[in-house]
C-alpha positions in Angstrom: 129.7 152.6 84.0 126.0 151.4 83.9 126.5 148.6 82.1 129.4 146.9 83.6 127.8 147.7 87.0 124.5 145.7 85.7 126.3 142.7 84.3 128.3 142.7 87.5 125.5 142.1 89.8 123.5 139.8 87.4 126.9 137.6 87.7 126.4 138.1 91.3 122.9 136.9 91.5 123.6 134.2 88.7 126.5 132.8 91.1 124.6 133.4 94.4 121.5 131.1 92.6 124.0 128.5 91.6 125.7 128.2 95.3 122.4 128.3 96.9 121.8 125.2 94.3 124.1 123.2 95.0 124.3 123.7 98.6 120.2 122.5 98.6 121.3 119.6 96.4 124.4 118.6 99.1 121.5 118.8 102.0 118.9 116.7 100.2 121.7 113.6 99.1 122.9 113.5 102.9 118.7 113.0 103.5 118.2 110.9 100.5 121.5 109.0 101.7 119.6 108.3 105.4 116.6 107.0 103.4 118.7 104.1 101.6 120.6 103.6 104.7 116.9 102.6 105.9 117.0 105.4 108.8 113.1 106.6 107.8 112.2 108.6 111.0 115.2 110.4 110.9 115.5 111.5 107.2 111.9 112.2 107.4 112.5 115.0 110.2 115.2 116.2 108.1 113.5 116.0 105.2 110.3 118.1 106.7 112.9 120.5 107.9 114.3 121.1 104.3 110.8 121.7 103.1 110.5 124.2 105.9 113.0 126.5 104.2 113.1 125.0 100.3 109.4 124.5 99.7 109.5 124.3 95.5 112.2 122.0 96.1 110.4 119.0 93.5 112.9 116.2 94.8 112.2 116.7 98.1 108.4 116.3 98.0 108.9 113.3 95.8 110.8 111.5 98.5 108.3 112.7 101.0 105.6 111.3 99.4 107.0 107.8 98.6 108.4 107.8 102.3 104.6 108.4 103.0 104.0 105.4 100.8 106.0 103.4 102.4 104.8 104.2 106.0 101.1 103.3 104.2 102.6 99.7 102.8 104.2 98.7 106.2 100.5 99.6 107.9 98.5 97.5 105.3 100.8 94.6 106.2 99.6 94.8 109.8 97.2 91.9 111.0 93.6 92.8 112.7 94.5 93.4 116.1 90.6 93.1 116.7 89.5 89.8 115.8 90.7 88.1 118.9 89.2 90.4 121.3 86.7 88.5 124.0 84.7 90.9 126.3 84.2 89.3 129.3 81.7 89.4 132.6 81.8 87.7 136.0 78.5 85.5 136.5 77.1 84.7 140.0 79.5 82.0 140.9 82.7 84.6 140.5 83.9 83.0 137.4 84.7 85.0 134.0 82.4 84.3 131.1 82.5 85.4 127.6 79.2 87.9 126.7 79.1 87.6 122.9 76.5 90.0 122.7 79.0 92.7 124.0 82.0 91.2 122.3 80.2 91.5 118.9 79.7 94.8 119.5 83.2 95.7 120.6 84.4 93.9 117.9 82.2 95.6 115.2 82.8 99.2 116.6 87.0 98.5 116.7 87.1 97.2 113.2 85.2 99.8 112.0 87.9 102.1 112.8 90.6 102.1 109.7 93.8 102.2 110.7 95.4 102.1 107.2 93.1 104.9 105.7 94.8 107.3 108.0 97.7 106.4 106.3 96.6 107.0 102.8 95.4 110.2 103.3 98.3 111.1 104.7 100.2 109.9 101.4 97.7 111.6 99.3 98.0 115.0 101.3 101.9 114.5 100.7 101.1 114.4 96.8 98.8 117.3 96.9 101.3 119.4 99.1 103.9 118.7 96.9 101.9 120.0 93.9 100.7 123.0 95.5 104.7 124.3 96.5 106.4 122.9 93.4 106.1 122.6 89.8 108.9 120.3 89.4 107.2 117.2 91.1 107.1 115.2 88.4 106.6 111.3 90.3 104.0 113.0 92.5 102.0 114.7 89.4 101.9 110.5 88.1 101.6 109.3 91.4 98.3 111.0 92.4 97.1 110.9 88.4 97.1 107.3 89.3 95.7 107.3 92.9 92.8 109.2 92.2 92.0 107.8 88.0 89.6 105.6 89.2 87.5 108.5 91.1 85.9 109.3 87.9 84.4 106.1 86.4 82.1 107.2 82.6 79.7 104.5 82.0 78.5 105.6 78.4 82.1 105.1 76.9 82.4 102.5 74.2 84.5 100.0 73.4 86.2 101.7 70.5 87.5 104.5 72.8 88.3 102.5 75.8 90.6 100.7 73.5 92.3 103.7 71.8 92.4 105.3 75.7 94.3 102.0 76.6 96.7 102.4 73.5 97.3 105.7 74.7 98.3 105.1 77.4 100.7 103.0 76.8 102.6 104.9 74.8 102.3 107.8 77.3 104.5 105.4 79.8 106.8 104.7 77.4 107.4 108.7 76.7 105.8 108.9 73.5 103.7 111.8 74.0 103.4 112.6 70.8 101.7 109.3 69.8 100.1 109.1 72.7 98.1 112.5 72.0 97.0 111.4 68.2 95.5 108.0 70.2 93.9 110.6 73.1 92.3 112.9 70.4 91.0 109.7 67.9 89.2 108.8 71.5 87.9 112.2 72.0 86.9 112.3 68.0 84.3 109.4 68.7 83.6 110.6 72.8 84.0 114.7 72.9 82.9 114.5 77.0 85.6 111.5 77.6 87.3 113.2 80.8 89.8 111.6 81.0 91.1 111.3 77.1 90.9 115.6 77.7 92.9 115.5 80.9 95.6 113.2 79.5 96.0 114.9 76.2 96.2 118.0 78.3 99.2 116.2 79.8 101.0 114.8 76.5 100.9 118.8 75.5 102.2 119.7 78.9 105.4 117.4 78.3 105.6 118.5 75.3 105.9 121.9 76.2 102.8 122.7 74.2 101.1 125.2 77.3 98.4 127.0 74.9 96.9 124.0 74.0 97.4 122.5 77.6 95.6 125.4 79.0 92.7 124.8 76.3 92.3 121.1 77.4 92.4 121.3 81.1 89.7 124.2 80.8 87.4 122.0 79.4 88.2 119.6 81.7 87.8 122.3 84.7 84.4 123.5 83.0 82.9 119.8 83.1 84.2 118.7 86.5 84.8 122.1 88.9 85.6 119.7 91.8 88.9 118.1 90.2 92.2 118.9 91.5 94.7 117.9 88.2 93.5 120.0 85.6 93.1 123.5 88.0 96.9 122.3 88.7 98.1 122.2 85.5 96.4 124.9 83.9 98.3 127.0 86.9 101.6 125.0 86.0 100.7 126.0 82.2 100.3 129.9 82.9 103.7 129.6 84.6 105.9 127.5 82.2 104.0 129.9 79.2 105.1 133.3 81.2 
């Protein structure tokens, strides 16, 4: 009687996963549908909403971060709403004269004020979110990779490893992770503290499926820079996937 009342509810729960599923996957086409329909604030409501209730839902935080994006792109685009500004003063005879001392100074302190880096962050915050629910946000992992890769600049590299680095990646674009590694570990051969050749062969493992030896890269990468968000991430995404 045990049994058959085990493998009963394991059906259950196996069917009640594969509704719940599909049911996420009907609600996020409808949003993804109002995105190419070009209807931004509203699938972006919708979209937060989902997240609300389906927060490791990868997709989702994808399309949330390249709606971000694209709210960032349409800023940037955005002439200087400052550069025409004239500050003005009334002399003695009643008439309106430009003061360029003050309208200098206006103009200075209101173009100091970035408009499009409030934007950015916001897009970069998306990214990060999206890491810290999910472990299936795949274009958001690549996406900040490559926002944040020129945080980290190592002026003692040579040019034999920059080149091997550039080979590498390469092939890493293309999906050849196992080349791509062998290129990432000849660069670390000549460079052991090259950063970023340890982060990136941490991630040729990681698609690989390889987590021990992801784990092992991404903690010396952790050890050398403590600040860095990617390789604490994947080192948790590692311990997960390993089990």
């Amino acid at each position: 009687m045990t049994k058959p009342l085990i493998f009963t509810l394991l059906l259950f729960c196996f069917l009640t996963t594969a509704a719940q599923t599909e049911e996420q996957q009907k609600k996020f086409n409808k949003i993804d549908d109002l995105v190419g329909r070009n209807e931004i604030d509203k699938a972006e409501k919708k979209l937060i909403a989902f997240l609300e209730i389906n927060s490791s839902y990868g997709d989702a935080w994808d399309l949330l971060a390249s709606i971000k994006l694209y709210r960032y792109q349409n800023e940037i685009q955005i002439p200087n709403l400052f550069e025409n500004i004239v500050f003005s003063t009334t002399d003695e005879d009643g008439n309106q004269v430009e003061n360029e001392s003050n309208t200098k100074a206006l103009t200075n302190l209101l173009s100091s004020i970035n408009p499009h880096q409030r934007g950015y962050d916001t897009y970069l915050s998306s990214l990060k979110l999206g890491l810290a629910h999910s472990t299936t946000t795949y274009k958001n992992s690549m996406n900040l990779r490559h926002a944040l890769r020129e945080n980290y600049s190592d002026t003692t590299l040579g040019k034999e490893e920059e080149e091997l680095f550039r080979e590498a990646e390469v092939e890493f674009s293309t999906k050849n992770y196992n080349k791509a590694a062998i290129l990432y570990q000849k660069a670390l051969d000549i460079k052991p503290q090259y950063y970023k050749a340890s982060l990136y062969l941490g991630d040729c493992y990681y698609m690989m499926g390889n987590y021990i030896d992801v784990i092992e890269k991404f903690e010396i990468c952790v050890q050398r820079f403590p600040n860095f968000l990617e390789p604490r991430k994947y080192i948790v995404d590692s311990y997960l996937q390993e089990g």
